[in-house]
KEDOBA-282270 format. One record per residue (C-alpha): residue number from 1; x negated, y negated, z negated. Coordinates in nm, 3 decimals, always signed. Example, Ala and Ser with C-alpha at 12.3 -4.5 7.8 and 13.67 -1.06 7.14 Angstrom:
2
<1,<-1.230,+0.450,-0.780>> <2,<-1.367,+0.106,-0.714>> 
This chain:
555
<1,<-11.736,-12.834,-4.443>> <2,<-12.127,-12.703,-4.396>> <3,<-12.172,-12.912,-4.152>> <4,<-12.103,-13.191,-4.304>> <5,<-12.262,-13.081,-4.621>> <6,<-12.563,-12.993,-4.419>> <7,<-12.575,-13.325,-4.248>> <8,<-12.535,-13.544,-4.599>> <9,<-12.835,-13.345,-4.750>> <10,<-13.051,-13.403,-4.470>> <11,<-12.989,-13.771,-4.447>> <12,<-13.094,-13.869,-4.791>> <13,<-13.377,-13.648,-4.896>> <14,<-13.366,-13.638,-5.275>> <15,<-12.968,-13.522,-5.298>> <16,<-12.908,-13.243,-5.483>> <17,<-12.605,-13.004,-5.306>> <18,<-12.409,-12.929,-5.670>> <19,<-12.178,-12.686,-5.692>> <20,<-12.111,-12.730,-5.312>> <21,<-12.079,-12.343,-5.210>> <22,<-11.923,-12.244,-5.577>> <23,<-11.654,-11.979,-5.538>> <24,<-11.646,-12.044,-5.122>> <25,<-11.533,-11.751,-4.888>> <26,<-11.835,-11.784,-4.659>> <27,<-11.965,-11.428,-4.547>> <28,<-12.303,-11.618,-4.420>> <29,<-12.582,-11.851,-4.544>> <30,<-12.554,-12.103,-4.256>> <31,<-12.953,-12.123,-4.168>> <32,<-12.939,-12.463,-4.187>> <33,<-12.960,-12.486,-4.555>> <34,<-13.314,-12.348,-4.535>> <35,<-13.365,-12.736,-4.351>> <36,<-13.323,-12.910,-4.682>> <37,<-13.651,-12.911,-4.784>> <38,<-13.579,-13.148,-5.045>> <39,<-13.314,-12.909,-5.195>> <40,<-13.341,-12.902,-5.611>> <41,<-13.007,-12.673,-5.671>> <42,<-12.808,-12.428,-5.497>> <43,<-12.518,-12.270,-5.634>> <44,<-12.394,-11.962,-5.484>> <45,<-12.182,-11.811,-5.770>> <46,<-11.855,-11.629,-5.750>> <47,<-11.930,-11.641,-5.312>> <48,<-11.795,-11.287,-5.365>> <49,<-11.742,-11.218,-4.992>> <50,<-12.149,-11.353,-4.924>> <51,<-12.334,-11.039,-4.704>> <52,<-12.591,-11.201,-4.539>> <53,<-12.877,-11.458,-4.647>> <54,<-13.114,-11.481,-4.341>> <55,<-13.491,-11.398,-4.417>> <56,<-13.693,-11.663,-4.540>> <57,<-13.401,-11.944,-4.575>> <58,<-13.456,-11.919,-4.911>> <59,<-13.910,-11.949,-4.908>> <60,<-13.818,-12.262,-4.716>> <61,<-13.651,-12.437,-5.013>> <62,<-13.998,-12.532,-5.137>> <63,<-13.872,-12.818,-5.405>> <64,<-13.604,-12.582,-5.541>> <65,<-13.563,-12.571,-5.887>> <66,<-13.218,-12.381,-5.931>> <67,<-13.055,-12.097,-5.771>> <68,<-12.762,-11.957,-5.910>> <69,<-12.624,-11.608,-5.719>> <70,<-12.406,-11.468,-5.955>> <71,<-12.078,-11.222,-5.807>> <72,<-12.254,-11.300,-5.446>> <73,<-12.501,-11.197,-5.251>> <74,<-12.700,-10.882,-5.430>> <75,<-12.806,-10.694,-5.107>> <76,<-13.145,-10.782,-5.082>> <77,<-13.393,-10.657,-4.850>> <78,<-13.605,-10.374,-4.941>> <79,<-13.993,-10.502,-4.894>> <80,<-14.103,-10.288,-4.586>> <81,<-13.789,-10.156,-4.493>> <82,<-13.773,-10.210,-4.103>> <83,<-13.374,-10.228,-4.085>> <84,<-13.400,-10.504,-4.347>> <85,<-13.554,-10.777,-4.227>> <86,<-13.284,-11.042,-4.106>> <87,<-13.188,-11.037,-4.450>> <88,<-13.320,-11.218,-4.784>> <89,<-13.584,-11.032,-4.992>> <90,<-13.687,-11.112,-5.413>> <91,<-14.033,-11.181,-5.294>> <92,<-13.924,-11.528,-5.134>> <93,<-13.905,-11.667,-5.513>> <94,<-14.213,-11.634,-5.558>> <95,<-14.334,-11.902,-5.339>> <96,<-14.083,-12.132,-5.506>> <97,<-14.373,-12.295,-5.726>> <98,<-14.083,-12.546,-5.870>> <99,<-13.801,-12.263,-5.979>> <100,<-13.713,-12.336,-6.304>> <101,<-13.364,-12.183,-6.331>> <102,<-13.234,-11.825,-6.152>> <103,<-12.975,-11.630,-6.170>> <104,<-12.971,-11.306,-5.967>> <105,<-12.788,-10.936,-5.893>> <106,<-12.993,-10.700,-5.710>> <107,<-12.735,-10.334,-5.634>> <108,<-13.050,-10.190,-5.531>> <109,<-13.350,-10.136,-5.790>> <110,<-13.550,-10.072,-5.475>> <111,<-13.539,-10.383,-5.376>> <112,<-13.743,-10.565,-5.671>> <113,<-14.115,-10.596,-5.557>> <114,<-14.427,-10.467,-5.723>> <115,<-14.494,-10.793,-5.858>> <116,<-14.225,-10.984,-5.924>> <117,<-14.376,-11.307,-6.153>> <118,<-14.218,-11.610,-6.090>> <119,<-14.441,-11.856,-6.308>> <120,<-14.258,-12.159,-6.335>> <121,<-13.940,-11.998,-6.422>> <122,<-13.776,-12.081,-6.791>> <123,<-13.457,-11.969,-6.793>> <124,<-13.308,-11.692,-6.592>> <125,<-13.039,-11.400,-6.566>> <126,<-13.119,-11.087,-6.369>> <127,<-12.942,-10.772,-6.362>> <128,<-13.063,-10.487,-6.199>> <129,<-12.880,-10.179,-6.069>> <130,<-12.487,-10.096,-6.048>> <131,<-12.182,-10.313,-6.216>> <132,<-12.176,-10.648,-6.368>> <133,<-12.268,-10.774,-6.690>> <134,<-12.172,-11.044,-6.978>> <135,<-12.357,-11.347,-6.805>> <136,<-12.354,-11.724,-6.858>> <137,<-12.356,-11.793,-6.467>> <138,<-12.600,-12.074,-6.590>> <139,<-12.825,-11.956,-6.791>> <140,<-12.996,-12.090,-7.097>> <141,<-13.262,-11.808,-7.186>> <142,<-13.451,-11.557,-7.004>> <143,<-13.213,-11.230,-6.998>> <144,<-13.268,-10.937,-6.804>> <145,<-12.992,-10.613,-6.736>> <146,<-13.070,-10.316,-6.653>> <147,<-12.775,-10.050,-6.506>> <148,<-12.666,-9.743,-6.437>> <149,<-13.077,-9.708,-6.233>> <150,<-13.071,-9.329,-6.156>> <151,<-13.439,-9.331,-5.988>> <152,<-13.783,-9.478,-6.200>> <153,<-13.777,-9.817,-6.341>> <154,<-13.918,-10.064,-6.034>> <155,<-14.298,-10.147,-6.132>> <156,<-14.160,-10.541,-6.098>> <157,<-13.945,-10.497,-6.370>> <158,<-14.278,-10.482,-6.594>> <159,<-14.355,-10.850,-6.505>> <160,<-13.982,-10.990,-6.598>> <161,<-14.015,-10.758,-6.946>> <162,<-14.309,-10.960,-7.057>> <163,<-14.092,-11.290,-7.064>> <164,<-13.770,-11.160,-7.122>> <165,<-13.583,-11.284,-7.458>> <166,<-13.272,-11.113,-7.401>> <167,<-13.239,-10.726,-7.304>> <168,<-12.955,-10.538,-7.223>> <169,<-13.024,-10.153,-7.149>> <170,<-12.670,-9.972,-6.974>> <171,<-12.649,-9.609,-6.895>> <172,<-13.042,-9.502,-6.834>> <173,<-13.192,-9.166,-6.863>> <174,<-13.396,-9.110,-7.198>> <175,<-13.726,-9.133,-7.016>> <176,<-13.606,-9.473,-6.853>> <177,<-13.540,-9.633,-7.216>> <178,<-13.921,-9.483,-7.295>> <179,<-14.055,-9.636,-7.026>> <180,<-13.928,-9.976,-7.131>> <181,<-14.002,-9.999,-7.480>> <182,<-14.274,-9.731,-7.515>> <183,<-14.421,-10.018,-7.296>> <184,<-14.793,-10.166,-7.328>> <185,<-14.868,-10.338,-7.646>> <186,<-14.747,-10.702,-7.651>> <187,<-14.498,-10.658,-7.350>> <188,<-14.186,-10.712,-7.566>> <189,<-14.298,-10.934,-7.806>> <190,<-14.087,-11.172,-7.704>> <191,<-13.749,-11.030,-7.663>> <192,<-13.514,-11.184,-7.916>> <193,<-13.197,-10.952,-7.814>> <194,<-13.174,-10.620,-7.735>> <195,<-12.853,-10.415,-7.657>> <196,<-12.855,-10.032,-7.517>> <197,<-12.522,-9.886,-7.481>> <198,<-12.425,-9.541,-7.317>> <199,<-12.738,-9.400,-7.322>> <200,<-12.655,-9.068,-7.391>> <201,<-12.957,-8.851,-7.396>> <202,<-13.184,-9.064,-7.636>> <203,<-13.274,-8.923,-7.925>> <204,<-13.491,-9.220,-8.100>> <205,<-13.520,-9.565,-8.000>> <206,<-13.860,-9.594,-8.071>> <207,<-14.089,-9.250,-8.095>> <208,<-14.370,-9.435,-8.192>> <209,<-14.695,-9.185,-8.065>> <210,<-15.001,-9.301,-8.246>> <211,<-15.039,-9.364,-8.623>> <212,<-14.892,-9.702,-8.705>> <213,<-15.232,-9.828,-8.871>> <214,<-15.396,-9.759,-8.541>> <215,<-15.123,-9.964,-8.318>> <216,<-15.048,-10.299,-8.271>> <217,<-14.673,-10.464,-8.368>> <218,<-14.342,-10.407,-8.107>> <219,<-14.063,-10.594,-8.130>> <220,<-14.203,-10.861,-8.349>> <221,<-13.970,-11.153,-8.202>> <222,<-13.652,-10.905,-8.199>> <223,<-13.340,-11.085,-8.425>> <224,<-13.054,-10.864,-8.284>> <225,<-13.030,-10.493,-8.209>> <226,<-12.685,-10.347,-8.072>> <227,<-12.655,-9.970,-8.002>> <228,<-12.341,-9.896,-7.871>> <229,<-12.231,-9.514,-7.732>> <230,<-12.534,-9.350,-7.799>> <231,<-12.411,-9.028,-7.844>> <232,<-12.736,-8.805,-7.906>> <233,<-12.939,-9.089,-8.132>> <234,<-13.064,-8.986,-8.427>> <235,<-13.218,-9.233,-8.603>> <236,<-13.364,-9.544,-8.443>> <237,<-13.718,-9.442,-8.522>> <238,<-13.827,-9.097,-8.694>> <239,<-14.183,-9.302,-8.810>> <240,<-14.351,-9.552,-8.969>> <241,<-14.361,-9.856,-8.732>> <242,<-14.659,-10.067,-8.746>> <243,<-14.695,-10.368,-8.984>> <244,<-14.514,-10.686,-8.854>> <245,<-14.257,-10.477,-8.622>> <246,<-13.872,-10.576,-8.660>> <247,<-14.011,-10.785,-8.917>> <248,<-13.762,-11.078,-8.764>> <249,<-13.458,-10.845,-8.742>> <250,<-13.137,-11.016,-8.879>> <251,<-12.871,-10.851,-8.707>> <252,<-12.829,-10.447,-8.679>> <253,<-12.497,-10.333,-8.479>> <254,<-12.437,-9.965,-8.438>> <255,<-12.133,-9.864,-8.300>> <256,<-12.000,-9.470,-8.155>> <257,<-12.335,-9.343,-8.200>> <258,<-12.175,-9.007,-8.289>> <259,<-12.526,-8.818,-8.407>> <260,<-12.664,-9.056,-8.640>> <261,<-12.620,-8.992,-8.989>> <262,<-12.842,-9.264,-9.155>> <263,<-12.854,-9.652,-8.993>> <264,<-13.163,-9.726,-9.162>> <265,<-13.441,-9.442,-9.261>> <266,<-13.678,-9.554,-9.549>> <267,<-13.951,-9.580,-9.294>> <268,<-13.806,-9.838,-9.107>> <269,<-13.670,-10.018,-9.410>> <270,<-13.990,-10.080,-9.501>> <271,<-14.061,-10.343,-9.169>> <272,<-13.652,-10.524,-9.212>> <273,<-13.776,-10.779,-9.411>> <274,<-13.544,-11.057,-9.279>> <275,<-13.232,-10.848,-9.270>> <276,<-12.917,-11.038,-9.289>> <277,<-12.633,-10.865,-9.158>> <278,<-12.552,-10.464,-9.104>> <279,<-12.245,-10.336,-8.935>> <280,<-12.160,-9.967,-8.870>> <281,<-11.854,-9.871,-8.686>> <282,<-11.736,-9.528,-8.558>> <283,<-12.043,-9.335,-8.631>> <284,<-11.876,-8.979,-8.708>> <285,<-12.175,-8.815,-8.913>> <286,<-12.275,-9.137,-9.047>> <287,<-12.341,-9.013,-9.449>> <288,<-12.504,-9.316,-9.606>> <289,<-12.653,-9.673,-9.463>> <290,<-12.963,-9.714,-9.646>> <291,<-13.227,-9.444,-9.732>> <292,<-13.427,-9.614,-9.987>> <293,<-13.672,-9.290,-9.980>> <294,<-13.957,-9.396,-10.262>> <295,<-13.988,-9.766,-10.224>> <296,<-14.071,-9.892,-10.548>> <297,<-14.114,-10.210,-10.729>> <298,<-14.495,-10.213,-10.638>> <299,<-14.412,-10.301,-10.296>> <300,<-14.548,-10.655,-10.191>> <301,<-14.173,-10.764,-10.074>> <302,<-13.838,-10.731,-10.180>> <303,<-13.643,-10.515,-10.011>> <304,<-13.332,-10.628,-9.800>> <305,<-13.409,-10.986,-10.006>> <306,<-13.196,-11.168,-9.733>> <307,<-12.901,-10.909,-9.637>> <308,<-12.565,-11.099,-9.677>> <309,<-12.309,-10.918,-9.494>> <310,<-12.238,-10.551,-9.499>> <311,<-11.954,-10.411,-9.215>> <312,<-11.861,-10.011,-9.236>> <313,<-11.553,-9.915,-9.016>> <314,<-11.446,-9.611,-8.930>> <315,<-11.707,-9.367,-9.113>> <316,<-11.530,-9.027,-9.151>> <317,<-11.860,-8.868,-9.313>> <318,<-11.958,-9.154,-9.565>> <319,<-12.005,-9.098,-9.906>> <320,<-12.249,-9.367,-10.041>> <321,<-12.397,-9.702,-9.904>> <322,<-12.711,-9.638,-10.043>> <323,<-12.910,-9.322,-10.071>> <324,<-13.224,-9.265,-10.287>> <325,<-13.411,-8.962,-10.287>> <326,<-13.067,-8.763,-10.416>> <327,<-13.099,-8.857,-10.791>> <328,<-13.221,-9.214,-10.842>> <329,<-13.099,-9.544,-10.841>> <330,<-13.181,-9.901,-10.673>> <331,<-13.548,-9.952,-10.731>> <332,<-13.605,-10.291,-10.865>> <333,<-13.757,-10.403,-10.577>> <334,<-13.400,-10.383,-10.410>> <335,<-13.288,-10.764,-10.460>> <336,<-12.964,-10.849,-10.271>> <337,<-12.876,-11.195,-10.222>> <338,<-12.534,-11.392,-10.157>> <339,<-12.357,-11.054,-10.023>> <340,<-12.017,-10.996,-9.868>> <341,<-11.938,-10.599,-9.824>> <342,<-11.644,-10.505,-9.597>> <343,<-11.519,-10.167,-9.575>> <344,<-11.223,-9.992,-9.374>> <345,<-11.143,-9.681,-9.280>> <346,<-11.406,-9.465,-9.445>> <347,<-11.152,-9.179,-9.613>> <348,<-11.417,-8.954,-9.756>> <349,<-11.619,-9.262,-9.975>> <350,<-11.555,-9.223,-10.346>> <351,<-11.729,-9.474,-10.464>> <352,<-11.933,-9.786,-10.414>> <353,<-12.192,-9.762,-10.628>> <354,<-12.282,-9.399,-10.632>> <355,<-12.265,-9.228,-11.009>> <356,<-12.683,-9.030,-11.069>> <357,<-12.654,-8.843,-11.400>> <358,<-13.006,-8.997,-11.456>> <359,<-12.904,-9.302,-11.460>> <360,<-12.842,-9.508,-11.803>> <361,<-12.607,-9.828,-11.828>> <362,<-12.896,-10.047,-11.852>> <363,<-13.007,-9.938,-11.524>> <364,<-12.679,-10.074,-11.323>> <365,<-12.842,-10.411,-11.267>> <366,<-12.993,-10.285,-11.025>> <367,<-12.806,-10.004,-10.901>> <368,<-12.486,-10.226,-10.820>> <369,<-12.488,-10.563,-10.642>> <370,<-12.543,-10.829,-10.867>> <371,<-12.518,-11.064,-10.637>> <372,<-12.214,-10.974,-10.463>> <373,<-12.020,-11.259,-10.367>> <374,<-11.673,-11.076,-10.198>> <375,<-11.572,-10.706,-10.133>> <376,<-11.296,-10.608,-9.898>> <377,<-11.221,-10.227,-9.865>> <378,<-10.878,-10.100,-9.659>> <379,<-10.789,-9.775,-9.539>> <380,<-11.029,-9.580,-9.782>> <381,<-10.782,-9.277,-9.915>> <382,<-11.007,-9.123,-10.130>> <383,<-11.118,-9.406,-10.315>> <384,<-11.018,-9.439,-10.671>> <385,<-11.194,-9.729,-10.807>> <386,<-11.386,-10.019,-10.669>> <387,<-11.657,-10.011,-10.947>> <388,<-11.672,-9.874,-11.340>> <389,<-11.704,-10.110,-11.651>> <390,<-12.077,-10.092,-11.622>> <391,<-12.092,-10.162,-11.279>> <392,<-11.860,-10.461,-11.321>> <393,<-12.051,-10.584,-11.644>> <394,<-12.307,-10.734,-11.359>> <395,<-12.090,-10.857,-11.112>> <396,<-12.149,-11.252,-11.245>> <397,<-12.126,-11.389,-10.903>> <398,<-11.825,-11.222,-10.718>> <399,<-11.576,-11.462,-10.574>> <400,<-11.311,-11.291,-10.385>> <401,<-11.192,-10.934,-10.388>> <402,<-10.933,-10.815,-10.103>> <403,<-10.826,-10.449,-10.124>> <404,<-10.545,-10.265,-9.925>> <405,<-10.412,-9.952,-9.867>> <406,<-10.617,-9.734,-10.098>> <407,<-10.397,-9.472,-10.184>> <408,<-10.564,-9.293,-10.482>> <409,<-10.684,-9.605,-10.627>> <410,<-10.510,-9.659,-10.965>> <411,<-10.780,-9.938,-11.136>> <412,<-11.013,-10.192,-10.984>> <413,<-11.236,-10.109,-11.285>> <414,<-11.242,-9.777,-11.420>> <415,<-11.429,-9.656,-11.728>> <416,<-11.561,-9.243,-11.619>> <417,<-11.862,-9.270,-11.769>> <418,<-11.933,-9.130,-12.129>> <419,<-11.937,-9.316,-12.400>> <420,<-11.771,-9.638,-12.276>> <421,<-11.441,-9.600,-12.415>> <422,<-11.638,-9.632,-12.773>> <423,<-11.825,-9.936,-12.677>> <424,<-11.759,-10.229,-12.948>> <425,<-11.710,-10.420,-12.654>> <426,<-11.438,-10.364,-12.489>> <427,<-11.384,-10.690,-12.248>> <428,<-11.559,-10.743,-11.887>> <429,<-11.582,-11.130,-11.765>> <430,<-11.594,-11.163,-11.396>> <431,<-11.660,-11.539,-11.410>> <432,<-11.654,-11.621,-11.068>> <433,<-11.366,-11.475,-10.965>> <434,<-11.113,-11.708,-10.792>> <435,<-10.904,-11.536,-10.517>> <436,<-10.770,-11.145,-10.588>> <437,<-10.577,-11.012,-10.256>> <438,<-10.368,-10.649,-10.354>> <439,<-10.211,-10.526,-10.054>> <440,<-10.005,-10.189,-9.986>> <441,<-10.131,-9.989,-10.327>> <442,<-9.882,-9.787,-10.391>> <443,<-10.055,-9.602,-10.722>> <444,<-10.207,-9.904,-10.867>> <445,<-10.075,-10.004,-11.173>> <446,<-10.421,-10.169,-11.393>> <447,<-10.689,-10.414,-11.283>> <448,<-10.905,-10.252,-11.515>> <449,<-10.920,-9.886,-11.743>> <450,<-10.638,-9.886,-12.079>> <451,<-10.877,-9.999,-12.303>> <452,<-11.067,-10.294,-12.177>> <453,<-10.957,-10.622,-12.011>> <454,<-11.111,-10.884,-11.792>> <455,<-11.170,-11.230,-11.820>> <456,<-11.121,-11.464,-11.520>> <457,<-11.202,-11.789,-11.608>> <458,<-11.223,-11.946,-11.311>> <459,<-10.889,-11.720,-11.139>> <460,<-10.657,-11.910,-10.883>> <461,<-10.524,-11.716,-10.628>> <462,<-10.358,-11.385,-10.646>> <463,<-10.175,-11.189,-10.372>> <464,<-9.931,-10.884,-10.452>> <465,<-9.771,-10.696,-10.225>> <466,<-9.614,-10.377,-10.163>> <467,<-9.748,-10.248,-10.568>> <468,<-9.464,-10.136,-10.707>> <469,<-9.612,-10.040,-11.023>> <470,<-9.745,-10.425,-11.077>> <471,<-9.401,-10.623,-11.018>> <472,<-9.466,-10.784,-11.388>> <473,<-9.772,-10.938,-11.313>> <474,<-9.703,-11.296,-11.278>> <475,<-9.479,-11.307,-11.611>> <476,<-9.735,-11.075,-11.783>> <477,<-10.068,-11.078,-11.670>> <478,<-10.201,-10.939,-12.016>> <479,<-10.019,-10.573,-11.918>> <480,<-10.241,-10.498,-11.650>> <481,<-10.571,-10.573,-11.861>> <482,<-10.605,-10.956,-11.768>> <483,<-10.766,-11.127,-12.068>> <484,<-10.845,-11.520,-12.075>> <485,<-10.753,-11.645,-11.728>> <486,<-10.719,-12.023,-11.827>> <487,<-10.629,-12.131,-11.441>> <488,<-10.447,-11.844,-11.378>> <489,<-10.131,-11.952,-11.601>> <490,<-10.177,-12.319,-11.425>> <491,<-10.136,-12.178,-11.069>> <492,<-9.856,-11.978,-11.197>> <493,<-9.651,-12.259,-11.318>> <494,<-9.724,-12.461,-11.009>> <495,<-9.586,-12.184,-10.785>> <496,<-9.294,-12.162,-11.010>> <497,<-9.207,-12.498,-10.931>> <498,<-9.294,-12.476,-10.554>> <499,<-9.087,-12.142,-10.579>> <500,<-8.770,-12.364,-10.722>> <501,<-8.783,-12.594,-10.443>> <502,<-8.845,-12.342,-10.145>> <503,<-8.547,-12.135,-10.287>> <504,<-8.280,-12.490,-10.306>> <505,<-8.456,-12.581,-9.929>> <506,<-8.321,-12.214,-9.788>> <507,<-7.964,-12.305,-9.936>> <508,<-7.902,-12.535,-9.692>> <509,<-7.751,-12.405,-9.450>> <510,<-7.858,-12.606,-9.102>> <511,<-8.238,-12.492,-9.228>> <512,<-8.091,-12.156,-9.220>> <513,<-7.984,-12.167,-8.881>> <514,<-8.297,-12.335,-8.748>> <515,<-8.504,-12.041,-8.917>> <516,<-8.324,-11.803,-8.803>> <517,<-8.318,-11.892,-8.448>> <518,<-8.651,-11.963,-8.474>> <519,<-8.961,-11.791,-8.267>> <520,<-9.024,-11.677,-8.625>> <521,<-8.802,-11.379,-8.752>> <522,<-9.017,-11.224,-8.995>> <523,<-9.071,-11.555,-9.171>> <524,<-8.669,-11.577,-9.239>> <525,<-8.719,-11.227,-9.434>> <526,<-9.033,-11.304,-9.600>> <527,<-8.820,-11.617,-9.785>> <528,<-8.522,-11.404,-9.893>> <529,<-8.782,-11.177,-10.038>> <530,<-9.005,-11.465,-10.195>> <531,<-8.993,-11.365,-10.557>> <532,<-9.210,-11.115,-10.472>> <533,<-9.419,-11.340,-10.299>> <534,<-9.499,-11.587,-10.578>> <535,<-9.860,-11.536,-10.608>> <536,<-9.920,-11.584,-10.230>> <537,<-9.977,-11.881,-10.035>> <538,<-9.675,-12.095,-10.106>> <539,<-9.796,-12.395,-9.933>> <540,<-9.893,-12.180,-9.641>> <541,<-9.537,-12.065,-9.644>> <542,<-9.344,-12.413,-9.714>> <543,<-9.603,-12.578,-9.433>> <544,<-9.441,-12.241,-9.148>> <545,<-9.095,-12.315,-9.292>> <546,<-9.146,-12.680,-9.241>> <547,<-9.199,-12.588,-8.859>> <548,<-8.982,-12.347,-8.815>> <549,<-8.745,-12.619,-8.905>> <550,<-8.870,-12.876,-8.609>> <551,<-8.901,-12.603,-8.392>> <552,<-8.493,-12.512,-8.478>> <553,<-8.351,-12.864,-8.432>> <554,<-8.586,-12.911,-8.086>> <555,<-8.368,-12.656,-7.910>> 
């Protein structure tokens, strides 16, 4: 098969040999292919049982512009190295002025050369150092991996850094991760990604060691950070970055990072300007998310003006989202925008708004979300309440609320703070509101405190289950503090009706049979139990039964 390969190549000079090696058992480059001078793309990948590509095949390839090696040959020759040289070495790509496109393993940091710039290349994948990592095989950006490297980080590495867009940091001594980013001024500028996981012996991400009005911007291009397993971490950095650094950060994942007990300090608040998504998971002494330290409304921007999604899971030690100097609320330059908070698993949070004793009901516009859109909290024991009547007074724009498994929780909305049960006004409107899911709440029995109810004008979808102490709500809604709820009583009748038919479709008995010999057992109990289903998705239901049906008579 290489021959003949070999021999079509050579015969008409501008072929391109596609995918011809892909996933082949060869243990040998045959040193023929270093003959195709004409060459554009060669595609080693997944040639897991490759050993051996003879020295300078690869220099010879002088109109190659894509070499893919991924799962294949990753032994290269150390520069120098006597014993070495019938095999490949990294400094061959350099003389391939037409490389465009690489993708490389090298086992052995050793073997990357002092200088290691390739100048034409646009797109490559390179890991470095022990194991495999997540890789496209074909890459699309410039992403570099760096693992499990027990000596110094190669000088060469230095030259890849400074066009790398994607970096992935796995296992590497604390000094290693300072001698990346800690790098020269400008070198990461633009690296888009960045992911460090099971780094165990770094304290802070970034130290930071000159003033931050004497030093230049890092990170400036950086969108995504993911710490993962970062077991002595801190914080991410314990100063003041300079102006424009992480000023393009939209994504912030921390997960097992079992030291850290704030995600973001107020220093480094200060440079998240485009913020958009947060998500925590794991962190055991993880007390609060945001320190908002003494930002105030002086400052030039808004504060975390374009944060839409908020993920906590798992935080044993949480007790508040937000944290501000231990007595005051959200400063008004705090301005949330179309948010969606998520939170499961966080058994010691009491609260999602914390209660200050300084602060007065007219301050809660800013010390709740006002722009919430949907919350969804599970598995949070000691949580009693989602948010009190002043707190709920500004929620004008939520949409959906999904809640399970909150076992203290009696009320959505609960009225604790003084003087509200006196307030003329006793009714809350949540306008917005369309879609309410109440799962496994045993000790609910109120969507909102005894003496108040809620309006939800615009109220379609409602989901009970497993709350015993709300069985009544579909034929009395007004019991459990719902006030004008127009659409409400228009879905209700509708899945009365769908609830009649559904109920004469399960007398029959052939559609019996075919559900219950379906693939589908649970689906036969949830219709025997379907009145206490009638405020969940019906159609969802009738569309499964419908199925079930055609999947019965099939067999």
């Amino acid at each position: 098969m290489f021959r003949a390969a070999t021999a079509t190549v050579t015969a008409t000079a501008t072929v391109t040999l596609n995918h011809g090696f892909y996933g082949c058992d060869i243990e040998k480059l045959p040193n023929e292919i270093g003959e195709l001078v004409n060459l554009r793309l060669l595609d080693l990948n997944f040639c897991q049982k490759l050993k051996t590509v003879p020295a300078t095949l690869i220099s010879r390839l002088c109109r190659l512009e894509e070499l893919h090696m991924w799962e294949s040959f990753h032994q290269w020759a150390i520069q120098g190295m006597v014993e070495d040289t019938s095999k490949a070495c990294l400094s061959e790509l350099r003389s391939l002025s037409h490389l465009t496109t690489l993708c490389v393993q090298v086992s052995n940091p050793e073997s990357v050369p002092r200088q290691f710039h390739i100048p034409n290349v646009q797109k490559f994948e390179i890991v470095i150092g022990k194991g495999y990592d997540s890789v496209t095989c074909y890459p699309n950006s410039r992403s570099l991996s760096l693992r499990e490297i027990k000596t110094s980080i190669p000088e060469g590495v230095k030259d890849i850094l400074q066009n790398t867009e994607d970096l992935r940091l796995f296992c590497l001594y604390d000094e290693m991760i300072s001698s990346i980013l800690d790098v020269d001024p400008g070198t990461l500028n633009n690296l888009r990604y960045l992911k460090v996981v099971a780094c165990m012996e770094t304290s802070f991400l970034l130290s930071m060691n000159q003033p931050a009005s004497d030093a230049p911007a890092i990170l400036a291009a950086l969108e995504s950070l993911h710490l993962q397993l970062m077991n002595e971490l801190f914080v991410i950095c314990p100063k003041l970055l300079p102006v424009g650094s992480l000023h393009k950060l939209k994504f912030l994942k921390i997960l097992n990072c079992k030291r850290m007990w704030i995600a973001i300090t107020a220093t480094l608040l200060q440079r998240l300007l485009s913020l958009e998504e947060v998500e925590v998971t794991w962190c055991e002494q993880m007390s609060s998310i945001f320190d908002l330290g003494n930002n105030s409304s002086e400052n030039q921007q808004l504060l975390l003006s374009n944060l839409r999604i908020i993920k906590l899971n798992g935080l044993e030690s949480l007790r508040t989202i937000w944290r501000r100097g231990g007595v005051k609320p959200l400063p008004p330059s705090v301005r949330l925008a179309k948010l969606t908070v998520v939170i499961n698993w966080c058994n010691k949070l009491e609260s999602i708004v914390e209660k200050r004793p300084d602060v007065s009901v007219d301050q809660y516009q800013h010390n709740c979300f006002p722009n919430l859109r949907i919350i969804e909290v599970s598995e949070c024991s000691r949580l009693r309440k989602l948010f009190s009547v002043a707190e709920a007074r500004y929620l004008q724009q939520l949409k959906e609320i999904n809640i399970s498994s909150c076992e203290d929780m009696v009320e959505l909305i609960s009225h604790d703070e003084e003087g509200e049960e006196d307030t003329e006004d006793n009714r809350i409107s949540l306008p917005e509101l369309y879609s309410m899911k109440i799962k496994d709440m045993s000790n609910i029995n109120r969507l909102c405190a005894m003496s108040f109810s809620v309006d939800l004008p615009s109220l379609e979808r409602v989901v009970l289950e497993k709350c015993p102490d709300m069985e009544e709500f579909n034929s009395d809604p007004q019991k459990y503090g719902v006030g004008h709820a127009p659409k409400l009583k228009e879905r209700a009748t509708y899945l009365e009706d769908k609830h009649q038919e559904l109920e004469l479709l399960l007398k029959h008995s052939e559609y019996l049979e075919a559900t219950q010999n379906s693939e589908h057992p649970n689906l036969y109990i949830r219709c025997l139990h379907i009145q206490m289903l009638k405020y969940d998705a019906l159609d969802e239901i009738e569309e499964h039964l419908a199925m079930t049906c055609l999947l019965g008579r099939g067999k």
